[in-house]
C-alpha positions as CSV (number, residue, x, y, z in Angstrom):
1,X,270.6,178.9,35.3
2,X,273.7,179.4,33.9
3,X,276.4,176.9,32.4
4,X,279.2,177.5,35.1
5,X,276.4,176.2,38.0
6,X,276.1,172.7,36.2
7,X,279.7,172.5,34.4
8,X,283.0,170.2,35.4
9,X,284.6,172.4,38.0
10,X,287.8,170.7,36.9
11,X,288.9,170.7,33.0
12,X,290.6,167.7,32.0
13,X,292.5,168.1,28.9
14,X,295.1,166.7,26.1
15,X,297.4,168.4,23.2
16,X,296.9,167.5,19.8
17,X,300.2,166.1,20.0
18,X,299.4,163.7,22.9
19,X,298.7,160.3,21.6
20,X,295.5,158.1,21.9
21,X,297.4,156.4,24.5
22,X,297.1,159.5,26.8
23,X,293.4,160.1,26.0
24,X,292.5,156.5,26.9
25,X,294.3,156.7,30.2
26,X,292.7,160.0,31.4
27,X,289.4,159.6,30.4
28,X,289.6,155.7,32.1
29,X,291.4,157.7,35.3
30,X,289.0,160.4,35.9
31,X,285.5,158.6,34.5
32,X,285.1,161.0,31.5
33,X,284.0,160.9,28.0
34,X,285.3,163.8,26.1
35,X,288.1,165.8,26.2
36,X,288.6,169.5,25.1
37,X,292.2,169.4,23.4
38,X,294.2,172.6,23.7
39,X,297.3,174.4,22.2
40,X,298.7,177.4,23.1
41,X,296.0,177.6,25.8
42,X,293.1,177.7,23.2
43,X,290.4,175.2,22.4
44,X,291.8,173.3,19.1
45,X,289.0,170.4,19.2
46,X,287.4,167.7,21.4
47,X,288.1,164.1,21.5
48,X,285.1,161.9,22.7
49,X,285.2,158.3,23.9
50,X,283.4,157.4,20.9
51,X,286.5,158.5,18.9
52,X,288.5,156.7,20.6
53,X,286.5,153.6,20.1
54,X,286.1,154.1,16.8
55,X,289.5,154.9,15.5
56,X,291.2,152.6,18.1
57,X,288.8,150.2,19.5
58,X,289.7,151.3,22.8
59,X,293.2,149.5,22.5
60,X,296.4,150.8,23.4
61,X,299.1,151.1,21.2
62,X,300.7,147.8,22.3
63,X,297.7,145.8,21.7
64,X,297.3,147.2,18.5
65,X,300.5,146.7,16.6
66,X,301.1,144.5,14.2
67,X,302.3,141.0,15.1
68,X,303.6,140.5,11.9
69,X,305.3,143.5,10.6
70,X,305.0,146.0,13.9
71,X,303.1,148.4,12.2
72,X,300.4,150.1,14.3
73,X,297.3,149.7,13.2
74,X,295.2,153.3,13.7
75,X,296.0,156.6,14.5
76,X,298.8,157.2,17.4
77,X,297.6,161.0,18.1
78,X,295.0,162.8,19.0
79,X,295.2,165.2,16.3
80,X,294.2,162.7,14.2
81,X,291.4,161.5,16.0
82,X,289.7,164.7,17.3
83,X,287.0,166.8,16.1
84,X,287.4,170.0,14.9
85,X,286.6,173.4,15.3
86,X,285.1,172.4,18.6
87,X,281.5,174.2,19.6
88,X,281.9,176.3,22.5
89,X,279.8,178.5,24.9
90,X,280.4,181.0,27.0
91,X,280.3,180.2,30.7
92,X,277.0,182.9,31.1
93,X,275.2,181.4,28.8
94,X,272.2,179.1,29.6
95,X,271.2,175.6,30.5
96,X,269.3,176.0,27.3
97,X,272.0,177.4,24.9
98,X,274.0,174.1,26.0
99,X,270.6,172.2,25.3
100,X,269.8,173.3,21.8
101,X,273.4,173.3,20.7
102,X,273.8,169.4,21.4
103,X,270.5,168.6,20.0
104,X,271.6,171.1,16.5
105,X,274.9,169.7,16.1
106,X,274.2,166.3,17.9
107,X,277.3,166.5,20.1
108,X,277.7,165.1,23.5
109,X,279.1,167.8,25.4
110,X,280.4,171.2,24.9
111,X,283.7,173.5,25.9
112,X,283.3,176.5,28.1
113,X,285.4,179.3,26.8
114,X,286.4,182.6,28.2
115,X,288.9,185.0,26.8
116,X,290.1,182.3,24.6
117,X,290.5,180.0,27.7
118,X,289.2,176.4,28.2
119,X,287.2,177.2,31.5
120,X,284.8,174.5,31.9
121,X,282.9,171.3,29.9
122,X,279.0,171.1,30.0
123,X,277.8,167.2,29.3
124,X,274.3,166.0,28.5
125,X,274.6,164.0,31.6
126,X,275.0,167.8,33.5
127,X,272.0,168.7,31.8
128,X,270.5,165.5,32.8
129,X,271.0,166.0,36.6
130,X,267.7,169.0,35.8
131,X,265.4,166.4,36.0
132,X,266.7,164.9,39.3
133,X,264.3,165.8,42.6
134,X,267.2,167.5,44.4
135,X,267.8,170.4,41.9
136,X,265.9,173.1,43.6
137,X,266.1,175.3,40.7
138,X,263.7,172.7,38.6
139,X,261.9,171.4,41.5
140,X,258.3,172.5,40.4
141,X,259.2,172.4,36.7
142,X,256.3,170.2,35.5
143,X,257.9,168.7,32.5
144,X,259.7,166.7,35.4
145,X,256.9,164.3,35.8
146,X,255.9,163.7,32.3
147,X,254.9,160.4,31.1
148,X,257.7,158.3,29.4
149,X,254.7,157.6,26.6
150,X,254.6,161.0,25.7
151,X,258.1,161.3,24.7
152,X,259.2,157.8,23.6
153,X,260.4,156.5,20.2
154,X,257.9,154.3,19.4
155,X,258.9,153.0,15.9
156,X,262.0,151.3,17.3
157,X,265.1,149.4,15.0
158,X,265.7,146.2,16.2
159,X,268.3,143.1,15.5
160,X,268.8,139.6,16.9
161,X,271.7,138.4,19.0
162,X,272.4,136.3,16.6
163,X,273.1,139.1,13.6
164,X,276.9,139.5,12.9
165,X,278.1,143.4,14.7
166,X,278.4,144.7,10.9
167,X,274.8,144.6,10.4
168,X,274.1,147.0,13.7
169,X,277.2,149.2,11.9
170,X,275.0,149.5,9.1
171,X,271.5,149.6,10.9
172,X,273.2,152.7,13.1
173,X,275.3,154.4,10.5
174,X,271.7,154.3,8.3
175,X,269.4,155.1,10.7
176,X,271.3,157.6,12.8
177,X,271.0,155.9,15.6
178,X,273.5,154.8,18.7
179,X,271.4,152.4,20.5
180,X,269.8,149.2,19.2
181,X,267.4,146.6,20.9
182,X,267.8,142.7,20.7
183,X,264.9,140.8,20.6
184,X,263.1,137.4,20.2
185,X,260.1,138.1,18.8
186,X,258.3,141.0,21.0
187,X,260.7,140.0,23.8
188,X,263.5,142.4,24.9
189,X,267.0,139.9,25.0
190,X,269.1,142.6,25.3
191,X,270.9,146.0,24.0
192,X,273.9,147.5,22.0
193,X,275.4,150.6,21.9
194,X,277.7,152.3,19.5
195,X,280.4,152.1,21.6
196,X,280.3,148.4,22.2
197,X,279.7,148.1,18.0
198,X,282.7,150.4,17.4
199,X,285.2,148.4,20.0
200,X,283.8,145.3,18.5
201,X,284.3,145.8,15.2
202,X,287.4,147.4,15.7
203,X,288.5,144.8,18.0
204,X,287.8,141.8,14.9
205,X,289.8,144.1,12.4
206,X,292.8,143.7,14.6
207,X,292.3,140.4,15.4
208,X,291.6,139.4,11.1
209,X,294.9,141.6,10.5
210,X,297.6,139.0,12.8
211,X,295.5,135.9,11.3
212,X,297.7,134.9,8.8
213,X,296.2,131.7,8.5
214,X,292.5,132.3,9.1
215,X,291.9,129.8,12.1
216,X,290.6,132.4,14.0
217,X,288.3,134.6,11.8
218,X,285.0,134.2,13.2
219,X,282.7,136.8,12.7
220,X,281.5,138.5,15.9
221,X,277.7,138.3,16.7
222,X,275.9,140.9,18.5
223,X,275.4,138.5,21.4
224,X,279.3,138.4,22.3
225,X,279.1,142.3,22.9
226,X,275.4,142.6,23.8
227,X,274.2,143.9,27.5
228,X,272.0,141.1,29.1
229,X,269.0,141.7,31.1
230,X,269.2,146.0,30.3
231,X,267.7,148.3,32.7
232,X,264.5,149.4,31.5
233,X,261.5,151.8,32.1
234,X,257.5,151.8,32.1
235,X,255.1,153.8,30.0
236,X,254.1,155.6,33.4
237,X,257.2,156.5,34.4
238,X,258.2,160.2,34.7
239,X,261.0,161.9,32.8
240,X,263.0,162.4,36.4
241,X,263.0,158.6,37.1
242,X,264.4,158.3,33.1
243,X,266.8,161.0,33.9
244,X,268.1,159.7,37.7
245,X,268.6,156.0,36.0
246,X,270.3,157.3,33.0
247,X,272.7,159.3,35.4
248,X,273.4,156.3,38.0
249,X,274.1,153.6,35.1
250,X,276.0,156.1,32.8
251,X,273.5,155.3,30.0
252,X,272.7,157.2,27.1
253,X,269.0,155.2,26.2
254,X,266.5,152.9,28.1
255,X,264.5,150.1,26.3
256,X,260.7,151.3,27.3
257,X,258.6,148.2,28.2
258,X,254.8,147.8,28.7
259,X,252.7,144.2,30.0
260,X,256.4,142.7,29.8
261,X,256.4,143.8,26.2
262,X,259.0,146.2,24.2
263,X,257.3,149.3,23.2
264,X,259.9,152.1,22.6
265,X,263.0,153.6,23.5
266,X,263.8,157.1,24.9
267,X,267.2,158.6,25.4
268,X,269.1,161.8,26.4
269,X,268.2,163.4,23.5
270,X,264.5,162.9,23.9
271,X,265.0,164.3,27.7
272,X,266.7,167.3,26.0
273,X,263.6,168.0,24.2
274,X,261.4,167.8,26.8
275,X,263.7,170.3,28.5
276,X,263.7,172.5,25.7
277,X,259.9,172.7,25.6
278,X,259.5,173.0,29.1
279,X,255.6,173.2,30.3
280,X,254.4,173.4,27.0
């Protein structure tokens, strides 16, 4: 199958001299995470959502100026937020190609170019969707109905809700990782991504920045940005289950949970290894 059957059909994109103002609004508009910037018609670089919550915290330029001074605190354009050169595929080129790149380069998505032209982004999510029961073309694939067990993290990082946000920055930034369980004990409390770590933390610098005084510089804990009671998967699930739940909730990792018990956690990327080994 090639990467125009599964890709956006519609290209939504931004200059490098459109400002992080623009990015956030289109990607909040049209319920995107990355997109391809262009000059001149060609592919410049890519700006994902977690750019945006990293650089900005997912705050608009009037929420993020200076009380004080009315200086702006982070970038105001996308050219200084984007990555670049971006990765890009040709439209012909295979489910797999798309696969292999994401997993190599550990990217989220990746521009469709053909002479020189933006003609299409590929997501892991669109990648996903090969696992679900109505794609005919993967229907009696029968890495579709492996075991969750078989392709789980089992050796999982985990924190407390009660640990401040910058020791999940430094667990994930370590570790390499963009998910992290909460737990009491054995007992799943609940999860965090990198996205909710970035907007927190950028979020707190803001905040510590128009604190003159310091009456307001709590540290945040991982339980004020934490999601409670996470969807999760069994052991004996199949990969298509993983993969249709990961699509509906527009979630990147499920917590996997055995006798009411955390045991592992499998995300897109483990899905895009399975795929790449196919009925191995």
């Amino acid at each position: 199958m090639q990467l125009s059957d599964i890709a956006a059909r519609e290209v939504i994109d931004v200059r490098p001299s459109d400002t992080t103002d623009t990015a956030i609004s289109l990607m909040e508009e049209h319920g995107i995470h990355h997109l391809p910037v262009v000059e001149d018609g060609k592919p410049v670089g890519i700006v994902s959502d977690r750019d945006l919550l990293e650089s900005v915290g997912w705050m608009l330029s009037v929420d993020r100026t200076d009380q004080h001074d009315g200086r702006l605190v982070g970038p105001r354009f996308v050219s200084d937020v984007m990555s670049s050169p971006v990765h890009t595929l040709r439209p012909d080129q295979t489910i797999t190609d798309a696969a292999h790149l994401m997993l190599q380069e550990g990217i989220g998505a990746v521009v469709l170019v053909a002479d020189d032209k933006v003609v299409g982004l590929v997501a892991e999510s669109d990648v996903l969707h090969c696992f679900v029961d109505g794609n005919a073309h993967f229907s009696s694939s029968r890495w579709r109905f492996h075991k969750v067990i078989d392709h789980m993290a089992a050796n999982v990082f985990s924190l407390e809700p009660g640990d401040p946000i910058v020791r999940a920055t430094r667990l994930m930034k370590e570790k390499h990782l963009r998910h992290v369980p909460l737990v009491d004990g054995d007992a799943l409390i609940g999860m965090v991504s990198d996205r909710d770590i970035r907007q927190a933390a950028f979020r707190e610098h803001v905040r510590w920045l128009n604190d003159e005084d310091g009456s307001e510089r709590v540290r945040t804990n991982l339980r004020d940005v934490m999601s409670k009671r996470p969807l999760r998967v069994f052991t004996t699930d199949t990969l298509a289950d993983v993969a249709s739940r990961m699509i509906e909730a527009r979630i990147g990792a499920l917590p996997v949970v055995n006798d009411g018990h955390m045991c592992g956690i499998i995300t897109e990327s483990d899905l895009l290894r399975a795929f790449l080994h196919g009925d191995d």
